[in-house]
N, C-alpha and C positions, 0 to 999 in steps of 0.2 A: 343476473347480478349487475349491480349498477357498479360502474369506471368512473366516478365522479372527480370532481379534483381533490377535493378533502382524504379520498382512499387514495388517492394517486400521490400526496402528498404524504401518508401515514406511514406509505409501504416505501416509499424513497429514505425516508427518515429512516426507519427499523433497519433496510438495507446497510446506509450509510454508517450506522449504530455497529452491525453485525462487523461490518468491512474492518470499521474503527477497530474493535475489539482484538480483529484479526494482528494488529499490528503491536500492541499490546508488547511489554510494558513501555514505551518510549511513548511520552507524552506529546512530544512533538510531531510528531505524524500522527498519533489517534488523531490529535485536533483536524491538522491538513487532512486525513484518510475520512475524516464524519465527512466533513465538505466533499469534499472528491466524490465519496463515495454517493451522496443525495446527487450533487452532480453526474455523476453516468448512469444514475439510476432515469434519471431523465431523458438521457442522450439514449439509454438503453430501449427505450419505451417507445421512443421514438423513430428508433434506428435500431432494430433486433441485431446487432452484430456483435460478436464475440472478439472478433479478428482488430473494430476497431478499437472495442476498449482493453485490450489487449496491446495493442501500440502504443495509445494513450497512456497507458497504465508505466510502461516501459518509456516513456517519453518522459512524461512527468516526474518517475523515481531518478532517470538521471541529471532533470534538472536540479531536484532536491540537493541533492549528493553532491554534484559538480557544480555549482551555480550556485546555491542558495547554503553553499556547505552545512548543511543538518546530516545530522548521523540517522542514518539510515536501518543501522538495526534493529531487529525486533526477537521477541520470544527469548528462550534463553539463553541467548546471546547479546543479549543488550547490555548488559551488565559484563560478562565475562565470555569477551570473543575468541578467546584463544581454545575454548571448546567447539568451535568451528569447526564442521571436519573435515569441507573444503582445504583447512590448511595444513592437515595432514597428510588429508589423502594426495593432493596432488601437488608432486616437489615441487619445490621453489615457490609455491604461494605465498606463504607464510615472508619469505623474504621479498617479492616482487611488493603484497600489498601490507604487509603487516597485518594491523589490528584493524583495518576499517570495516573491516564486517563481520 
C-alpha cells in the first residue's frame, strides 16, 4: 500500500472532519476542532502517542475556555446546559460553576 503525501493528507482531513463533527453543534470549535484535529492527525503520524495528544488535547480546551473565553460546549448541551448532569449529580456544582458547561 502506497503512504504518499496526497493519502496522508486525505486521511488527516477526514480525521479532522470526524473530530470536528464530534464537537458538534457549537460552530466555534467545529471550526478550531477541523484544524486541531488535521493538526494531531499529523503530530499523530509522526509521534504514535496517545498520552501526548491527550495533554494537548486538555491544554488546548483550557486555553479555549480560559483565555480565549469561547464556550466550550458541545452535544446536547450546548444549547441547554442545565441538562448537565454533572450539575446534579454532584452538590454544589451547579452553584460553584453555573451554566458554563
Amino acid at each position: 500500500m502506497h503512504d504518499g503525501p496526497a493519502l496522508s493528507l486525505t486521511v488527516a482531513v477526514l480525521n479532522g472532519i470526524a473530530f470536528s463533527v464530534c464537537h458538534a453543534p457549537n460552530p466555534a470549535m467545529m471550526g478550531l476542532t477541523l484544524v486541531a484535529g488535521i493538526g494531531w492527525s499529523w503530530i499523530y503520524r509522526a509521534r504514535p502517542n496517545l498520552w501526548l495528544l491527550s495533554l494537548s488535547h486538555a491544554i488546548l480546551g483550557t486555553i479555549v475556555h480560559r483565555v480565549l473565553l469561547l464556550n466550550t460546549r458541545v452535544g446536547p448541551f450546548y444549547e441547554r446546559p442545565e441538562l448537565h448532569m454533572l450539575q446534579s449529580a454532584i452538590p454544589g456544582l451547579r452553584q460553584l460553576f453555573g451554566n458554563l458547561y
